[in-house]
C-alpha positions as CSV (number, residue, x, y, z in Angstrom):
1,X,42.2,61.0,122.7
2,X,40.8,62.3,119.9
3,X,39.5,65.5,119.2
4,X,35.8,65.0,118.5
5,X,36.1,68.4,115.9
6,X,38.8,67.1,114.0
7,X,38.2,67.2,110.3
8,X,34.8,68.5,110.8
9,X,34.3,71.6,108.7
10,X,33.6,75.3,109.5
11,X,30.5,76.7,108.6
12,X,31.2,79.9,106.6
13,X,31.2,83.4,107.5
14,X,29.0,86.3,106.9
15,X,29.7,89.7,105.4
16,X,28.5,92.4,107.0
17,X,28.0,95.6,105.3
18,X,27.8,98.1,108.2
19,X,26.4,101.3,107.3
20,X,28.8,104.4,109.5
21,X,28.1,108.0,110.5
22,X,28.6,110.3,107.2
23,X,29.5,112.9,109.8
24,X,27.7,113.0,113.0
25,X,29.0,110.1,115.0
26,X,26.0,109.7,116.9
27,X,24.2,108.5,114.1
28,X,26.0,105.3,114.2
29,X,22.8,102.7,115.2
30,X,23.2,100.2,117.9
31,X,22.9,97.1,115.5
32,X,26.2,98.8,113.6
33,X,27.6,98.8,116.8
34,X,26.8,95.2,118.0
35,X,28.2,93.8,114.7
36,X,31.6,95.7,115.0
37,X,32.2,94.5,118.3
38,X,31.1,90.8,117.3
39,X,32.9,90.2,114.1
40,X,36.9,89.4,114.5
41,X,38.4,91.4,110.9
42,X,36.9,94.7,109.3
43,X,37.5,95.9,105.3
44,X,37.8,99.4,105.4
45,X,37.9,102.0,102.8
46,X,40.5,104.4,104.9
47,X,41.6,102.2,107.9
48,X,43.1,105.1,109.8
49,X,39.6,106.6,110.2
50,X,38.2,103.4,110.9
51,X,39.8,103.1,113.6
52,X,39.2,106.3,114.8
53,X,35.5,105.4,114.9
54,X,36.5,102.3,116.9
55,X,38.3,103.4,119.2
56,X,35.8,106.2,119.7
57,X,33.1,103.4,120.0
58,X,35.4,101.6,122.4
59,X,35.7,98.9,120.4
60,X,39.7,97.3,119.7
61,X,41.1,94.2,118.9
62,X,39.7,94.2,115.4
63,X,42.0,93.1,112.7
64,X,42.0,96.2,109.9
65,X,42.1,95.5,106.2
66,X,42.1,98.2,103.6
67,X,39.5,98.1,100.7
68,X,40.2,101.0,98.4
69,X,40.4,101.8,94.8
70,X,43.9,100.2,94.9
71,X,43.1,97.1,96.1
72,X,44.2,93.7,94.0
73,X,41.7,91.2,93.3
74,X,44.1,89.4,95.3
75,X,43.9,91.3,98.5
76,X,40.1,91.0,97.8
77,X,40.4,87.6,97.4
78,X,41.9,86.9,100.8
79,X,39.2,88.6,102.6
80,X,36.8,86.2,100.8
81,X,39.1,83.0,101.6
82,X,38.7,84.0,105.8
83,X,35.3,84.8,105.1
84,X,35.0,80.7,103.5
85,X,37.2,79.5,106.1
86,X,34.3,80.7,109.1
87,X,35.4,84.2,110.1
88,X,33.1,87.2,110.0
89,X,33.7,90.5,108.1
90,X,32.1,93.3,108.2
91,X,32.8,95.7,105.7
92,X,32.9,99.7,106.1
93,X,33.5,102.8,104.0
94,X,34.0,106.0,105.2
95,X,31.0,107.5,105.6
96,X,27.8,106.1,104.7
97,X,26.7,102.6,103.0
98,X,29.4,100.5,101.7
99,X,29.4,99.7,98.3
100,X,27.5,102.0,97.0
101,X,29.7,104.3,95.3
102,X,32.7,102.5,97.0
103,X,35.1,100.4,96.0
104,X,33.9,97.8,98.4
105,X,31.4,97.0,95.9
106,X,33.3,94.8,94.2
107,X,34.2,92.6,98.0
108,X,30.4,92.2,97.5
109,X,30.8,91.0,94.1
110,X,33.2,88.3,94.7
111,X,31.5,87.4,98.0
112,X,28.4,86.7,96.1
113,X,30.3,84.3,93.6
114,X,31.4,82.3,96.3
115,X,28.0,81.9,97.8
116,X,28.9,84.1,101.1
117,X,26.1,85.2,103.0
118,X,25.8,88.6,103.0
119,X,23.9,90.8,105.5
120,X,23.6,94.8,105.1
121,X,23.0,96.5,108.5
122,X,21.7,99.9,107.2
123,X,22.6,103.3,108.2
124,X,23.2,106.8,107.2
125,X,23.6,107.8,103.3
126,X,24.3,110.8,102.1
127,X,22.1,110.0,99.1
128,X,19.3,110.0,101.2
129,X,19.7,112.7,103.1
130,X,20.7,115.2,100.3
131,X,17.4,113.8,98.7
132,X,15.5,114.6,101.5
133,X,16.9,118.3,102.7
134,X,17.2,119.4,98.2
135,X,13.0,119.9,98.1
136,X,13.3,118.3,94.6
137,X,12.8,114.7,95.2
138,X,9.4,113.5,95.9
139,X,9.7,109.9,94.0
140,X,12.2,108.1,91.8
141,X,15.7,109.7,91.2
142,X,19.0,109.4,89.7
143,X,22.0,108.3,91.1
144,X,25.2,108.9,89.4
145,X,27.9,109.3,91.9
146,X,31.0,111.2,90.9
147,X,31.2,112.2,87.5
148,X,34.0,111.0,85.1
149,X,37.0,113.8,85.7
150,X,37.2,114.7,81.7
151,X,36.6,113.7,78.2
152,X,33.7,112.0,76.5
153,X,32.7,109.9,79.3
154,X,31.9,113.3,81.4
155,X,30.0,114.9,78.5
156,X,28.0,112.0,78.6
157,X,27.1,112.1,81.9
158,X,26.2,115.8,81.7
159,X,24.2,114.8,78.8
160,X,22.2,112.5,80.6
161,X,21.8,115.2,83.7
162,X,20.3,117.6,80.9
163,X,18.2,115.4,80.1
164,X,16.7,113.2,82.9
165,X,13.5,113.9,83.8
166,X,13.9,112.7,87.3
167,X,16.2,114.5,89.9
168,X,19.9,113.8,89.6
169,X,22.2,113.1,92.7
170,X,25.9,113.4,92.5
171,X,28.7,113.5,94.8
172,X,31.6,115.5,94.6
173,X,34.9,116.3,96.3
174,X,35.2,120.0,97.3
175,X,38.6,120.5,94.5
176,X,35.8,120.2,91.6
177,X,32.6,121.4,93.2
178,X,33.1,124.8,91.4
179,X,33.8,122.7,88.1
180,X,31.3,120.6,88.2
181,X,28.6,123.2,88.8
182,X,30.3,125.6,86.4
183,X,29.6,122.5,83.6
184,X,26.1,121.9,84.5
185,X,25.1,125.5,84.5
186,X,26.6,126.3,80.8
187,X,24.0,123.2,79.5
188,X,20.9,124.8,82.0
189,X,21.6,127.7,83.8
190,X,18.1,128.0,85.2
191,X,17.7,124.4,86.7
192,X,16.8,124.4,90.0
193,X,19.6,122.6,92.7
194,X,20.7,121.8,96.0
195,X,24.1,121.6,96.9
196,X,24.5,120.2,99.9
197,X,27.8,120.1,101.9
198,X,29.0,118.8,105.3
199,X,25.9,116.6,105.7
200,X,25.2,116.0,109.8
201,X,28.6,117.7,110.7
202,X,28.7,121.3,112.4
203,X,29.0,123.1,109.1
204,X,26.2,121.9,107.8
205,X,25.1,124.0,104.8
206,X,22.3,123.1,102.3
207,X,22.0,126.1,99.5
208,X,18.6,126.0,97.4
209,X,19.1,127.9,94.2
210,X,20.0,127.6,90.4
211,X,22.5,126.2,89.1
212,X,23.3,129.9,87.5
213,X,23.3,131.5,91.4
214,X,25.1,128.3,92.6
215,X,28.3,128.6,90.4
216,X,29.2,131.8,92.7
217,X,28.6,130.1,96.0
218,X,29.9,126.7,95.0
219,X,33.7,128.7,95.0
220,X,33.9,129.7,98.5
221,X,32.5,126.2,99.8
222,X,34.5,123.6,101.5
223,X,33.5,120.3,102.8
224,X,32.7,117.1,100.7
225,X,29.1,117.9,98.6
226,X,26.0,116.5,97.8
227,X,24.3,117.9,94.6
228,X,20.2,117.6,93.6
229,X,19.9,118.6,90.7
230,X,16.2,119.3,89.4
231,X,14.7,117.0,86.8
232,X,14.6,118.5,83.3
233,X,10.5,119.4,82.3
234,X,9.4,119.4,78.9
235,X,10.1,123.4,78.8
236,X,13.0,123.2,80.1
237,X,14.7,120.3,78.5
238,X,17.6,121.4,75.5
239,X,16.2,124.5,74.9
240,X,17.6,125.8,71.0
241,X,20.5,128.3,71.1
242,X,20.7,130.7,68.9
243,X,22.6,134.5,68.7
244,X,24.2,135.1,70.9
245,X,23.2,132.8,73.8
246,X,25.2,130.4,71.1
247,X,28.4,132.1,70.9
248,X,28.0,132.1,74.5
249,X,27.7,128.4,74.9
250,X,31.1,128.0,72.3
251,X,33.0,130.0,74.0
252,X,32.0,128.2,77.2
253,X,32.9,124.6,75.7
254,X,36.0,126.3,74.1
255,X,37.1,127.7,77.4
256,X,37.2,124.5,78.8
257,X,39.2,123.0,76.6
258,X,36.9,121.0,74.6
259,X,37.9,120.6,71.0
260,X,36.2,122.1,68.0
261,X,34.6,118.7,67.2
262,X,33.5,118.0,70.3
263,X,31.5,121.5,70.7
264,X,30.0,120.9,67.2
265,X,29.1,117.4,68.3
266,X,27.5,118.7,71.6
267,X,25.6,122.1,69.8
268,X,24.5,120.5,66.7
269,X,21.2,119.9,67.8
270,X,20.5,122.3,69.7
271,X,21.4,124.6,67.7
272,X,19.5,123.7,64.7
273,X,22.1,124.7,62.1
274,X,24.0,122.2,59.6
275,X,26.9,120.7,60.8
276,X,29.3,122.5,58.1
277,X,27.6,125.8,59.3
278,X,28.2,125.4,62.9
279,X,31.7,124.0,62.1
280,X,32.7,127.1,60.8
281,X,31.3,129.3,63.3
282,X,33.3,127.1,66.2
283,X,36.2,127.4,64.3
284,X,35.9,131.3,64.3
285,X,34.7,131.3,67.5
286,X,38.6,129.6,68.3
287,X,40.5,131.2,65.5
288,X,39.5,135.0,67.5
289,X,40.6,133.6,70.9
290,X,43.9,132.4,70.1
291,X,44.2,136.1,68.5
């Protein structure tokens, strides 16, 4: 007899990006749920607290695959090859929305080149929250993520925080809260922010303040953080240094490590001298603290 399916071909699966608890495991919404249970293989981002969640949902039998910042475009590949063949993923980070800020995105990316449906089932961010709790988001915002660690790409970035005239979201990990806020306030010390930390968990701790006032608190915080950062207002955006709020400011930069051309190149306008001028007085500025 012959099998009436043979040869007949499976209709591809879905990708499911299920959004997860950021810390609060009751926030997990009952469509998340039903998909989890339903779908037979799960990307993860961490699969050992993926399966935590599971098995806290009372969910098992799912076949775990990891999704990090490791991952080959071959392992990704696979996971788009079951995902052709008729099986159903559903992809999770976390905490929070896959993909955004994840290395999942780019599961979504090759997914989408091979003509996979994809279907988000939303759920907590801690984009959205933060946003909501900071007081300094009433419309259209910036999100950056985490910042580069170091070099030009970082002052960049903070370059583009000073400024945006929208708000400005970041993440960060608690190991370079204190530097991150420490680099923001040195460009605008008076900007008002919201660091936000332990979002939905017991701990949660939301602290409204400057980033000047920040930069003290930020050192005894722990926890993975959320950080609104005001938008920049015509007064308040590059304001010129001069004196000695500009010695200040090079000894800052210097501190850090940054090198005498790259304080010049961040100063110069702002401080409104020539470029020869301000070279020298960096290279003083350095010259006394090696003394």
């Amino acid at each position: 007899m012959t099998d009436p399916s043979a040869g007949a071909t499976r209709a591809q699966g879905t990708l499911y990006l299920v959004g997860t608890p950021i810390g609060n495991l009751s926030d997990i919404t009952l469509r998340a749920v039903e998909t989890l249970k339903s779908v037979p293989r799960v990307a993860a981002e961490d699969t050992r607290r993926t399966r935590a969640l599971l098995s806290h949902l009372g969910i098992g039998g799912k076949k775990l695959y990891s999704v990090n910042a490791n991952s080959t475009e071959r392992e990704l590949a696979r996971l788009v090859d079951f995902l052709a063949e008729g099986d159903d993923v559903a992809l999770v980070t976390d905490a929070g929305m896959p993909s955004i800020s994840d290395p999942g995105a780019e599961l979504v990316v090759l997914a989408a080149a091979r003509q996979v449906a994809i279907v988000c089932i939303p759920g907590p961010s801690a984009v959205t929250t933060a946003a909501a709790l900071s007081g300094l988001v009433s419309g259209p915002f910036l999100f950056l993520g985490f910042l580069p660690r170091k070099g030009k790409k970082r002052e960049q970035a903070l370059a583009r925080i000073e400024t945006s005239s929208e708000p400005v979201i970041l993440f960060e990990s608690p190991m370079r809260t204190v530097q991150t806020v420490s680099d923001l306030a040195a460009r605008f010390p008076e900007r008002k922010a919201a660091l936000c930390r332990e979002l939905t968990k017991l701990h949660e701790e939301v602290v409204r303040a400057p980033l000047s006032e920040l930069c003290t608190g930020a050192a005894t915080m722990r926890g993975e953080v959320t950080l609104v950062i005001a938008g920049a207002d015509e007064t308040s955006q590059s304001p010129e240094l001069e004196g000695s709020a500009l010695d200040a400011a090079i000894s800052e930069l210097l501190a850090r490590g940054t090198s005498v051309r790259d304080v010049v190149q961040l100063l110069l306008e702002r401080s409104g001298m020539p470029r020869q001028a301000l070279y020298a007085r960096v290279q003083t500025a350095r010259d006394a603290g090696d003394d």
